[in-house]
Structure formats: structure tokens, C-alpha cells
Backbone bond lengths (Angstrom), bond angles and torsions (degrees), N, CA, C in turn:
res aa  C-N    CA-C-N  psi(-1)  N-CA   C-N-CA  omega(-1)  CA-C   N-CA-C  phi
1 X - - - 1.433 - - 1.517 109.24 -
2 X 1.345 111.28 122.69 1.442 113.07 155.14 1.550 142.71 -63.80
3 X 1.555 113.66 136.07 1.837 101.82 -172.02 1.160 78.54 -125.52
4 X 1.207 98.29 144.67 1.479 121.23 173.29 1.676 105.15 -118.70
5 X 1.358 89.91 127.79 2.084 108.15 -164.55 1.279 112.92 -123.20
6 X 1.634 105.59 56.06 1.185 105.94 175.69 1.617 125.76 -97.08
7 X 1.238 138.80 106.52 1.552 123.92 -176.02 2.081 100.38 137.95
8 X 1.006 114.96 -152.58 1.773 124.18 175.98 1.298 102.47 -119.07
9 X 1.297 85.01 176.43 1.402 97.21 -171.80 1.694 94.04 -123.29
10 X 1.128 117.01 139.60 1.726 118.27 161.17 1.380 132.84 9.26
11 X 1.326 100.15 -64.68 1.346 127.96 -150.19 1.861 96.36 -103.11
12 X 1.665 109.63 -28.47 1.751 105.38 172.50 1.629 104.28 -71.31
13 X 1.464 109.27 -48.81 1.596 113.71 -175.93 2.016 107.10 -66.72
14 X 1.079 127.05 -32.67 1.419 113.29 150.40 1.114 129.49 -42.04
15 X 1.245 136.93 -53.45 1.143 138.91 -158.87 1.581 99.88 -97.15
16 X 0.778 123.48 -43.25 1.205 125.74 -175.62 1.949 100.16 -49.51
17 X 1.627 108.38 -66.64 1.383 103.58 165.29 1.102 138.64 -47.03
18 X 1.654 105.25 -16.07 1.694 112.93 175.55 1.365 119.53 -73.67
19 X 2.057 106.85 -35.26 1.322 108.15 -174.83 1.603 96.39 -88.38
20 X 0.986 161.95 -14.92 1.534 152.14 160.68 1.598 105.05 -56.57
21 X 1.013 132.57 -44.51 1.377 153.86 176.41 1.831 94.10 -47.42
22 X 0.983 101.69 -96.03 1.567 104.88 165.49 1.185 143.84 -13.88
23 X 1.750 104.00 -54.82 1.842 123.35 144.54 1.013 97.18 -27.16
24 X 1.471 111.09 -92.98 1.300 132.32 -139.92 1.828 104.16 -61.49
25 X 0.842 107.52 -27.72 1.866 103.53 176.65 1.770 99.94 -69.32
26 X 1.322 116.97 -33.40 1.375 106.42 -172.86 1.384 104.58 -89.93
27 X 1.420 126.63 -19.27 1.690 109.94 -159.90 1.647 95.41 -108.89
28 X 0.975 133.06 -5.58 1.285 131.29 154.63 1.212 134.92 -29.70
29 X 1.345 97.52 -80.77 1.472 114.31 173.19 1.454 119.08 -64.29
30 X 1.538 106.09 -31.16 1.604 101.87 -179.37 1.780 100.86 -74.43
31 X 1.327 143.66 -31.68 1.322 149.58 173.47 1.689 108.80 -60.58
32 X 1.014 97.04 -35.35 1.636 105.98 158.18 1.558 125.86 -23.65
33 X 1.821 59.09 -91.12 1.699 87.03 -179.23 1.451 110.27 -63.05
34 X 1.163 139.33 -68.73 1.363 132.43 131.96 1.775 116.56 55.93
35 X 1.489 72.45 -108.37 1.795 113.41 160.98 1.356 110.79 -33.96
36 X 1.471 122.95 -56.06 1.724 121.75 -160.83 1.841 92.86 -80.94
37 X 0.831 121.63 -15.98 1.882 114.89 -169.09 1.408 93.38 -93.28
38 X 1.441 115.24 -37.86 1.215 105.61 173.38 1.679 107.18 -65.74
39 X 0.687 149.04 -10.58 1.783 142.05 -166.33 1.359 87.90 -105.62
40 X 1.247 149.15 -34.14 1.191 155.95 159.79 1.524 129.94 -34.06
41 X 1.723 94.88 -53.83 1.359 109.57 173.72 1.156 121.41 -74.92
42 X 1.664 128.10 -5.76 1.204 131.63 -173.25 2.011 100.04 -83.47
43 X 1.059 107.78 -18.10 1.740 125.33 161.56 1.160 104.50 -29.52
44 X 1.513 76.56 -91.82 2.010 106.76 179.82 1.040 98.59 -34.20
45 X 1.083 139.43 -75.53 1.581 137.29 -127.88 2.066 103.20 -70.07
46 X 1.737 88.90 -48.42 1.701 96.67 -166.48 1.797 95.61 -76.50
47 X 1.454 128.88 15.32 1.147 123.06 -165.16 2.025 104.49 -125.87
48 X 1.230 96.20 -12.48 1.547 111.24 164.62 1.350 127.57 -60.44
49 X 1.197 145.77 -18.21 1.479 153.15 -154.10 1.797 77.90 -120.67
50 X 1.322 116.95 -51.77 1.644 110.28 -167.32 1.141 108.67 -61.33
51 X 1.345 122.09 -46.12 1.424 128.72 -175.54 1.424 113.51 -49.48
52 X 1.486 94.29 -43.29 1.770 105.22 -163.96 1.720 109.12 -74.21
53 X 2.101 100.91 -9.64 1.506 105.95 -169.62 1.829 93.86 -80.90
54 X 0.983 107.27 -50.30 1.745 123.00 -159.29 1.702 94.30 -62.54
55 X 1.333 129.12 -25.18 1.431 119.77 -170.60 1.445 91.23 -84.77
56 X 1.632 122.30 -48.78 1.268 113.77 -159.72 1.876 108.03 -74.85
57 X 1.554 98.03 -23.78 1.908 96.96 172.45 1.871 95.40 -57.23
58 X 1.120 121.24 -63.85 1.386 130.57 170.85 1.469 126.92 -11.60
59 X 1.292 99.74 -58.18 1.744 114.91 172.99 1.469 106.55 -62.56
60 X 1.240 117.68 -44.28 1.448 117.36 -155.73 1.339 103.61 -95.86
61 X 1.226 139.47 -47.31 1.536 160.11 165.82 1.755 117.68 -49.43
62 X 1.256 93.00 -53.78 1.416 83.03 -153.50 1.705 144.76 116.53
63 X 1.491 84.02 -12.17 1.657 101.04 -153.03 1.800 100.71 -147.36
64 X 0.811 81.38 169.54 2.194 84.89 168.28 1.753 90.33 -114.30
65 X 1.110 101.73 150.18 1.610 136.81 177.46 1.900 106.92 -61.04
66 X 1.033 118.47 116.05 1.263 119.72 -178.60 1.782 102.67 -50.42
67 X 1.764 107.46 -45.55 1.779 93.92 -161.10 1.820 84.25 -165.58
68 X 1.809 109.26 -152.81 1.334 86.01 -162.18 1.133 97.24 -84.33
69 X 1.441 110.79 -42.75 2.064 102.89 -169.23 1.123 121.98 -9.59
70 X 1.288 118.27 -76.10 1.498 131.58 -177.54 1.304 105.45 -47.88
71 X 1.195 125.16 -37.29 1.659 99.79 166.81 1.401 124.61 -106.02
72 X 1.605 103.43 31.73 1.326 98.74 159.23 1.616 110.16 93.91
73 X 1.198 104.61 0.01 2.205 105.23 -167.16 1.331 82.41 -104.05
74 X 1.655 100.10 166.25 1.127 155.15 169.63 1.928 90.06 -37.89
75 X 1.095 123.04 171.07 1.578 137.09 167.95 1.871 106.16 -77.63
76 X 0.827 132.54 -29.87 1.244 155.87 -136.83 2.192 132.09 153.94
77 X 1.002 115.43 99.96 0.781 141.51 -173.30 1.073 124.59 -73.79
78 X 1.607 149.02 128.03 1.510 125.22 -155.01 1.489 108.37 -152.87
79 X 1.229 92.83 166.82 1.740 91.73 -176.15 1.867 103.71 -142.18
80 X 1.472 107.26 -155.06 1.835 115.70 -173.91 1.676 97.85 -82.90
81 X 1.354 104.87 -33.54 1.648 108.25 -176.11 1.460 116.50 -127.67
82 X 1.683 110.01 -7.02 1.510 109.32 164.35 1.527 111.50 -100.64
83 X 1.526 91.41 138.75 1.781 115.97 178.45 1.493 92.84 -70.64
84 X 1.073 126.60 -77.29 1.396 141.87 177.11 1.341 157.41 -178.89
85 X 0.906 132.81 148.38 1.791 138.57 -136.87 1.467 91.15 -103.03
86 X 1.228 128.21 119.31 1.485 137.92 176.80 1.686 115.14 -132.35
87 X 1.528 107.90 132.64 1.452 96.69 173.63 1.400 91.82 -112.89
88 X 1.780 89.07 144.41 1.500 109.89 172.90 1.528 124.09 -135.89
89 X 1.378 120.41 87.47 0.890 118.82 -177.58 1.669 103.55 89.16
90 X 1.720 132.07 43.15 0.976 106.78 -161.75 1.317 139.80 80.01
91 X 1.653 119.21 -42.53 1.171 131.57 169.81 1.856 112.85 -72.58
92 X 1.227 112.35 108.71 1.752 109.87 151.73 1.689 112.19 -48.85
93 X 1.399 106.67 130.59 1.635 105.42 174.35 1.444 97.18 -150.32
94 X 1.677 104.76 98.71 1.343 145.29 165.64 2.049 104.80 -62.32
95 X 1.176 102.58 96.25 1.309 106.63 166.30 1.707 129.98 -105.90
96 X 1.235 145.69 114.12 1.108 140.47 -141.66 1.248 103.12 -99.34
97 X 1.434 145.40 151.02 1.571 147.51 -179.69 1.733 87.09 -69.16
98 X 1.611 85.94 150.20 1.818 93.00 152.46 1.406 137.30 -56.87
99 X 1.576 89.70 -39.84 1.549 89.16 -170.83 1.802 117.29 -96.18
100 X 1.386 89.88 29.27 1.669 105.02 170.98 1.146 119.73 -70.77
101 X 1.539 114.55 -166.27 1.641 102.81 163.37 1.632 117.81 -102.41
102 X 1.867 101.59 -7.63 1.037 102.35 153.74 1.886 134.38 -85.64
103 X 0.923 120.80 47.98 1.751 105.22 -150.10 1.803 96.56 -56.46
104 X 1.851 96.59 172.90 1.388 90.96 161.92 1.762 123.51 66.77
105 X 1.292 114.89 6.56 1.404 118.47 -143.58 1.501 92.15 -124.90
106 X 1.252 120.39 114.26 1.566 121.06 172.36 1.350 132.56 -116.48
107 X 1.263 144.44 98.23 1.245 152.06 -142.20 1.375 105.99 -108.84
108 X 1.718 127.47 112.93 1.218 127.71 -175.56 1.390 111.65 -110.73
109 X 1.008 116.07 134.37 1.594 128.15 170.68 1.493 113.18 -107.01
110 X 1.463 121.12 115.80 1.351 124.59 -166.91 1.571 91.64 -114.45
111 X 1.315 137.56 128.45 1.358 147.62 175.48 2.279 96.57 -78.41
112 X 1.287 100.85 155.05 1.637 102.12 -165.97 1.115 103.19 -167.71
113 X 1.650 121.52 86.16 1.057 130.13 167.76 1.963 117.43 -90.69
114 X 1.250 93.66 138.60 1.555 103.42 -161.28 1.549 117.20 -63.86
115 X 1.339 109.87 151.58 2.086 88.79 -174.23 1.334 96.49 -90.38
116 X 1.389 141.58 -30.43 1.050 145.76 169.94 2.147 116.69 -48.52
117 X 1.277 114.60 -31.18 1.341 110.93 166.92 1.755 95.20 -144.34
118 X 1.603 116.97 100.89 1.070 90.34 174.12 1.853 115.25 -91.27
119 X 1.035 116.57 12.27 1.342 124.77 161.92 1.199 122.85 -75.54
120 X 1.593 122.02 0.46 1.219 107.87 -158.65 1.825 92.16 -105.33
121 X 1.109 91.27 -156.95 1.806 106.10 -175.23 1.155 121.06 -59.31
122 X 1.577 135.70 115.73 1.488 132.25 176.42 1.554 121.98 -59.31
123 X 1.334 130.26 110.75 1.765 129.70 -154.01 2.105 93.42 -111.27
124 X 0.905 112.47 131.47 1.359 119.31 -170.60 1.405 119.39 -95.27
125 X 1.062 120.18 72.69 1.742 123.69 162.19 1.603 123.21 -28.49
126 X 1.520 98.87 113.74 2.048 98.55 -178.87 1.448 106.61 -102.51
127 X 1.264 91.83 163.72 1.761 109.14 -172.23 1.322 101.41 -170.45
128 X 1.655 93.52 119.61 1.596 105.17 -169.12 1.759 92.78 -107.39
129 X 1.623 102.89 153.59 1.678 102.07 177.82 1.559 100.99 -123.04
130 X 1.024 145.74 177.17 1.394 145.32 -175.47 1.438 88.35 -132.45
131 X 1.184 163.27 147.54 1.648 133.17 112.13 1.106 127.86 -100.00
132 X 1.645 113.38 140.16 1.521 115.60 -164.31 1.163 113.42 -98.52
């Protein structure tokens, strides 16, 4: 007699759903997280040209830049997930829209030149804020 064995059996299509099951509990959360640094980096990125403005006011000045005027930017600066890029006092202050995936989320860039060389390279201190 012929059997014809075409298709799974029960117990292959179980398991099979068990190990996808499993994936998916681990790659989730890491895509997550993932995902939110990426919405993050879109910060950084629109906050690079500013950075590079406030070092070069720096060289020439003497001083850090009260805000953007003085160096010439926009009032506020914006992006798909940034509210807006403000200098204050020198400081970059990365603010994220609400309806991002960051809401509420404030990213500070403090400029930190060394007392030991103050000629040397300006190194940027971060400080993230949450608000609840």
C-alpha cells in the first residue's frame, strides 16, 4: 500500500510556531529600542552644523554665543521628530515634538573647554531630560 506524505505533521507545525514565538519575544523589544535611538539620532544629526557654529563663534570671540542670532541661525530649527534646536548660552538644546516617539525628551549639549589647555578642542557634555 501506498502513503502519500505530503504536507506536516502536528507536532512539525507546533514547534515550528513555538520557535518563531520565541524570536519574536526577543527581537521585539530589541527593534524597539532600536527604533527610539534611531529617532534620537535625528537630534544629533540636525544639531551638527550648530555645534560646529558655537565652536567656530568660540575661536573667534572668545565666548559661547548667547542663542542663535548671533550666529546667524534660524530662531529655532526643526526636524520630522525635532521640536527645536536652540542655543543657549552656548548650550545646544535639542527639544523633541510631542507627537514623536520621543515626546517630552530634552537633549542638552554643554560645550567644555579644558582649564588645563584652553586652546585646545571644545568636547561636548550630554544631558538628557525626560519630562513627566
Amino acid at each position: 500500500m501506498l502513503t502519500n506524505n505530503k504536507g506536516f505533521t502536528l507536532i512539525e507545525l507546533t514547534f515550528v510556531v513555538a520557535v518563531i514565538g520565541v524570536l519574536a519575544a526577543v527581537a521585539i523589544p530589541n527593534f524597539i529600542a532600536y527604533r527610539d535611538k534611531a529617532y534620537l539620532c535625528e537630534g544629533y544629526a540636525l544639531s551638527d552644523p550648530v555645534r560646529k557654529e558655537v565652536v567656530e563663534y568660540y575661536d573667534h570671540v572668545g565666548a559661547f554665543p548667547p542663542d542663535n542670532a548671533s550666529l546667524g541661525l534660524p530662531e529655532a530649527i526643526r526636524g520630522k521628530h525635532v521640536g527645536s534646536i536652540k542655543v543657549k548660552d552656548g548650550a545646544v538644546e535639542i527639544k523633541y515634538r510631542d507627537d514623536s516617539r520621543q515626546p517630552g525628551v530634552t537633549v542638552t549639549l554643554r560645550p567644555v573647554v579644558s582649564s588645563d589647555d584652553p586652546t585646545g578642542p571644545v568636547t561636548w557634555e550630554e544631558q538628557i531630560a525626560k519630562a513627566n
